[in-house]
N, C-alpha and C positions, 0 to 999 in steps of 0.2 A: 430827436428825429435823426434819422439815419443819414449820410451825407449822399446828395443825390447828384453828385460832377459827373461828369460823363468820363466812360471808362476811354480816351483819347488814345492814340500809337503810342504819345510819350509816355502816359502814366502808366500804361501797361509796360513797357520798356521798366519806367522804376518800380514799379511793383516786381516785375519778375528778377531788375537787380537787387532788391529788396529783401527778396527773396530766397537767393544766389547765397545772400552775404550771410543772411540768416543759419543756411545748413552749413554755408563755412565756418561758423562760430560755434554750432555745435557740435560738428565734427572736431574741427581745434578744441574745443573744449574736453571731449571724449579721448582725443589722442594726448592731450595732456594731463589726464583727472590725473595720475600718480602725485605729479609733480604740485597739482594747486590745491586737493585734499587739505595739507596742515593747514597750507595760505586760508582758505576757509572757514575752515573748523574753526582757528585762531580769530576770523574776524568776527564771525559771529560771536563768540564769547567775549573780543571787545567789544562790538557792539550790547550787548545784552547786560554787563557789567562800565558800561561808559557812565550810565546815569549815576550811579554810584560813585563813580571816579569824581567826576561833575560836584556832586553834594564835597565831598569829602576836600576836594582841594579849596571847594566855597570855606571851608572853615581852617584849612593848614596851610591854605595861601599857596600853595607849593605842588606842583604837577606829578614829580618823580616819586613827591612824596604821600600823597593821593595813591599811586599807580601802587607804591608800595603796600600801603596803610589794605587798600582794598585787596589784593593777593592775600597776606596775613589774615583777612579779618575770613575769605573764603577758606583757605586751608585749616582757620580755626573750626568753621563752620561743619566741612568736613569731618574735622577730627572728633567734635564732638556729637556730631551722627553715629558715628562710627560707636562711639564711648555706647553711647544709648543701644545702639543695636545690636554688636557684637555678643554682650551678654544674652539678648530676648534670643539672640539666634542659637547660641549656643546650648540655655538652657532646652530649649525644642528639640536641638537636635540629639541630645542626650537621651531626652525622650522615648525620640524616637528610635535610637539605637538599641535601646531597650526592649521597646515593641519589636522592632526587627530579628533582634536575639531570638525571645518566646518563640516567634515563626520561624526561626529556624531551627528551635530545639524540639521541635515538634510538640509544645503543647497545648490547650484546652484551644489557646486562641488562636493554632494555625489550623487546627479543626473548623474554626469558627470562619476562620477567613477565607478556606476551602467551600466551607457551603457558601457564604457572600457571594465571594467574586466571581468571575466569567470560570466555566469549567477551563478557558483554554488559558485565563491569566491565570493562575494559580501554580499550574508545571511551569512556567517560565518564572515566577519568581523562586520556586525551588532550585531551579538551576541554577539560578543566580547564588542564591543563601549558600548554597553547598560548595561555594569556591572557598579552597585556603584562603585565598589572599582578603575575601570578602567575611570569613570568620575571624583571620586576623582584626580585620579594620573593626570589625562590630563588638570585638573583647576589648577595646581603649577604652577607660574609665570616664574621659570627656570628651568636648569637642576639641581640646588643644592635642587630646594622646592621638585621636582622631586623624586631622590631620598631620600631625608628622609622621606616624605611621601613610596614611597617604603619599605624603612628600617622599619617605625612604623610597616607596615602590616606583613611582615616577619619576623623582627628578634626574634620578642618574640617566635614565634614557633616552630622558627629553632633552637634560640639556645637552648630551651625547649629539641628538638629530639637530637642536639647536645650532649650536655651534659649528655644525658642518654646512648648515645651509645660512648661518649670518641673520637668521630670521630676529633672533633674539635681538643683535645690535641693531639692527635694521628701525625694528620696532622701540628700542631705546632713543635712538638717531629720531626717528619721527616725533617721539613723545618731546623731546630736547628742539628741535623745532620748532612743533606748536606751539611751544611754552615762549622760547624767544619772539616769534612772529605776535605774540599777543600781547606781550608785552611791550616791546616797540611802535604796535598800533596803538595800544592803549593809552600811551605818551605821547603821541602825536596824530591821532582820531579826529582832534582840532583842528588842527592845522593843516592835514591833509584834505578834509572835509571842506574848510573856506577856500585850498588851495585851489581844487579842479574846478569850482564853483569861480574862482578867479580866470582860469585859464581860458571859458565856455567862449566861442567868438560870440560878440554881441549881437551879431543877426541871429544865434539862435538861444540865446543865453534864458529869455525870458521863458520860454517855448520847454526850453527841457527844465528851468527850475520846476514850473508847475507841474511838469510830471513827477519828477522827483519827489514834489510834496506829496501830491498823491498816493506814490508808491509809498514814501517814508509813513505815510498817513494809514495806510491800508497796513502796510505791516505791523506797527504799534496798536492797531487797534485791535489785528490779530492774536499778539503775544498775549494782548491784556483780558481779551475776551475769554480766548483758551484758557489761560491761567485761571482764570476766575470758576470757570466749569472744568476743569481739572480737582481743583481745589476741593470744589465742594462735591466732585464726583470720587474721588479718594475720602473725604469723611463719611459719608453714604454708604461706601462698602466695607470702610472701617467700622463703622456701628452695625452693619447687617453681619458681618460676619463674626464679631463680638456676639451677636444675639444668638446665633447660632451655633456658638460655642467651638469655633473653628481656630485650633493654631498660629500663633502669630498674625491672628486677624487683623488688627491694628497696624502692626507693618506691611502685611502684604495687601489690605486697603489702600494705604496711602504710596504706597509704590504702583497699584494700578492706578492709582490718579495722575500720580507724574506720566506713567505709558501714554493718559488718555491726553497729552498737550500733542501728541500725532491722532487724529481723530481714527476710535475704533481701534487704534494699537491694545486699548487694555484688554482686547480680547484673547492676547496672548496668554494673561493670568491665570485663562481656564487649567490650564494645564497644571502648576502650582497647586491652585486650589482645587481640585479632583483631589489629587496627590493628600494636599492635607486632610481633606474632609474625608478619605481611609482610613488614614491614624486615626484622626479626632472620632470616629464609628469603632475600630480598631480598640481603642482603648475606653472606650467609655460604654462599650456593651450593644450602643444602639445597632439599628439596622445600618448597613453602608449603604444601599438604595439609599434611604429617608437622606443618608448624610449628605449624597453625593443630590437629592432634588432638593435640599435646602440652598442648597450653596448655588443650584443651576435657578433655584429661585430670586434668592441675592443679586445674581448678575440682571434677569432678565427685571425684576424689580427697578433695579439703578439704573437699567437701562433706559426701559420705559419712559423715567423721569427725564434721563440726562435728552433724550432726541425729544421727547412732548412738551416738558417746561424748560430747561435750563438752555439746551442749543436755542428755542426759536424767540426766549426773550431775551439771552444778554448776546451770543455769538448774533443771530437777528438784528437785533437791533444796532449793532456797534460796526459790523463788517458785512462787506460786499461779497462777501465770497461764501457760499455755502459748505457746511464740511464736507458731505459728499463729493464738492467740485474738487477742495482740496487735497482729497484722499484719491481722488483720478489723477489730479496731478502729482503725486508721490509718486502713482505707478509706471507713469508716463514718463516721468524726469530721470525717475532710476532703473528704468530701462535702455532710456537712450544716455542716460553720462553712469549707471551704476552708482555708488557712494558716494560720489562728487554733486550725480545727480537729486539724492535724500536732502544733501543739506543745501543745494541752491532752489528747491522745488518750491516751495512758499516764494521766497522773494522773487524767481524768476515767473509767477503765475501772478501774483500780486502788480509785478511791474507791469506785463499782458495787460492787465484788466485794467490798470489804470491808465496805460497807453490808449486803450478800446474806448474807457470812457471819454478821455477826455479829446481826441482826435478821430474817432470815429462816431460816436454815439452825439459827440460835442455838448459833452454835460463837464461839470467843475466838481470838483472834489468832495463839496457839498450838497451835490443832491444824484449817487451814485448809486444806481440801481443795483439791486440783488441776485446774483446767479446762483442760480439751483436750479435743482430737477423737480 
């Protein structure tokens, strides 16, 4: 039930300072995002990697040594991504170099691609095809000749513009940042966490832990919900694109899965996958229509699933916040802070709603209603 006090002289006074303090904070937040960007970035990746720190010093007793052991175990992680993909990607792109060549030598298959494609895409990929520097790149025998041939033509220019404008150290400086700010929290995530929780004055100590739980409660159940239909929306289009005989399907499945942990990002993939499902028509004789309505089949298939079953039983049921509401507040947050605003938009929509419920709505943590449209 909604709280029915009477709106008084005073409480409109602290509502409207309330209020006051609120756009001061945004503002400050905005005139500072350069400076708190790493600070974030950083925390969030403690946070998201604390659990792990957590298990890991439960068994080496030893906190620095934890912090270490988990850094080591992710860059292993990485590296052997990398190991697995490197090659799937490379052979592709061979591939496709290949196919690119033929359309540029004018044979049977750029005849073929001529009838396909838009009468008006076909003269813009010829201009393309007919640049030296584009017949250079496409005569390297792999994808390593590939790019260092790339690398010759740009890096001398780049890092020319680089280095005049500091961009390069700038961005090295940031990345050397994040790295320290995350690992410093990560070592003391603990300690800071009981600390300010020590500090709270006692008249309102109890008042904001409950919120806190809420918000902590609401954001964990988000990460775990998403993850969960990410997951299984990345193997969905790993198999549908496999079936359909599409390019690195497999990878570029499970990399839309990770896009879809921002709700609707994997709609970016379209693009990619157009692109592949060309070559993959391109080379295999079929029509490019048929290739390009399989693949638009693919998406809208997974789709289907992922908003009729998978959002409205596990995100549904686990979280207060509907994706749709989340993906307003992406737009909302990164318009008023920009990139500062991307990565604090869940947690600061999440703290909202749990602030709403539990001091306006005056519900507990445990029986928190659902926003959606």
């Amino acid at each position: 039930m909604m709280n029915q006090r009477p709106y008084t002289l005073d409480r409109v006074v602290r509502l409207a300072l309330g209020g006051a303090v609120l756009v001061g904070m945004v503002w400050l937040l905005s005139y500072l995002s350069d400076v708190l960007i790493p600070f974030v970035a950083a925390l969030v990746l403690a946070y998201l990697l604390n659990p792990l720190v957590n298990l890991l010093q439960r068994l080496v007793k030893n906190r620095l040594a934890a912090v270490l052991l988990s850094l080591a175990l992710c860059l292993a992680a990485g590296v052997a991504l990398l190991w697995w993909v490197l090659p799937l990607v490379g052979q592709e792109i061979s591939r496709a170099a290949v196919l690119v060549q033929d359309l540029a030598n004018n044979s049977a298959l750029a005849q073929k691609a001529a009838h396909e494609l838009p009468a008006k895409l076909w003269p813009m990929i010829q201009s393309i095809l007919d640049r030296p520097a584009v017949k250079e790149f496409l005569g390297s025998s792999d994808m390593w000749s590939m790019l260092g041939s790339l690398a010759r033509k740009i890096l001398p220019g780049l890092w020319g513009l680089l280095s005049q404008v500091g961009s390069f150290f700038a961005a090295l400086a940031g990345l050397v940042v994040v790295l320290l700010y995350m690992f410093f929290l990560m070592l003391d995530l603990d300690e800071i966490n009981q600390g300010w929780r020590d500090s709270l004055p006692p008249a309102y100590r109890r008042r904001t832990l409950e919120l806190v739980e809420d918000f902590t409660g609401a954001l964990r159940n988000y990460f775990r919900a998403q993850a969960a239909v990410a997951g299984l929306v990345g193997i969905l289009f790993a198999i549908g694109f496999t079936i359909i005989g599409l390019p690195l399907g497999i990878l570029l499945g499970l990399f839309m899965g990770l896009l879809n942990m921002v709700p609707y990002l994997q709609l970016l993939g379209l693009v990619p996958a157009f692109f592949l499902a060309i070559l993959a028509a391109l080379q295999s004789g079929e029509g490019v229509w048929l290739m390009l309505g399989l693949t638009a089949g693919v998406f809208a298939v997974v789709q289907v699933i992922q908003d009729a079953i998978l959002t409205p039983r596990i995100v549904g049921r686990t979280m207060s916040l509907s994706p749709a509401f989340l993906l307003l507040s992406l737009s909302v947050w990164g318009k008023l802070l920009g990139f500062l605003g991307l990565l604090l938009a869940i947690p600061f929509t999440c703290l909202a709603w749990a602030w709403y419920q539990r001091f306006v709505v005056k519900k507990g943590s445990e029986k928190q209603q659902t926003l959606g449209f």
